[in-house]
Structures are given as C-alpha cells and as structure tokens.
C-alpha positions, 0 to 999 in steps of 0.5 A: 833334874826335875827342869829336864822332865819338864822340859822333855814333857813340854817338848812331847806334847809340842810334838804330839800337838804338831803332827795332830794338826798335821794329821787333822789338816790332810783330813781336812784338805785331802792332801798333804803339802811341803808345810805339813809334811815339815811340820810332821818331820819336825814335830816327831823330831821334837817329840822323840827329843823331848822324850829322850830327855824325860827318859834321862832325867829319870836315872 
C-alpha cells in the first residue's frame, strides 16, 4: 500500500508543477496557447488522479 501513496504523491506534485509552469508562462507571455492550455488540462488531470489514489491507500 505504501507504493500507491507514493505514486499518487509523485503524480500530485508532477501535476501541481505542470499547471505552475502553465501559470507562470501566460505571465510571462501574456497569453495563453494550444500548449499551455493542454498542459494545464493534463497536469490537473494528473493531480486529481494522483490524488485519488493517495486518498485509497490511506483506508
């Protein structure tokens, strides 16, 4: 059980990472394109993922 927190905390901060540098790019570019608005789809997809799976290896 300990390999499913791990991983689901792995997968939270690849996805927290992910929409951070989405964030900070659209700062920094002023807008937002097709890459970052995927990498923000799939980087809280990932996150919420990684979540759930931390949450089921707590019980």
């Amino acid at each position: 059980m300990k390999i499913k927190f791990y991983l689901g905390l792995g997968m939270q901060l690849f996805g927290l990472t992910a929409v951070g540098l989405c964030f900070f790019s659209g700062i920094k570019n002023g807008d937002y394109g097709h890459f970052e608005l995927a990498q923000l789809v799939v980087g809280s997809f990932v996150f919420y993922v990684g979540n759930y799976l931390k949450g089921q290896s707590i019980n």
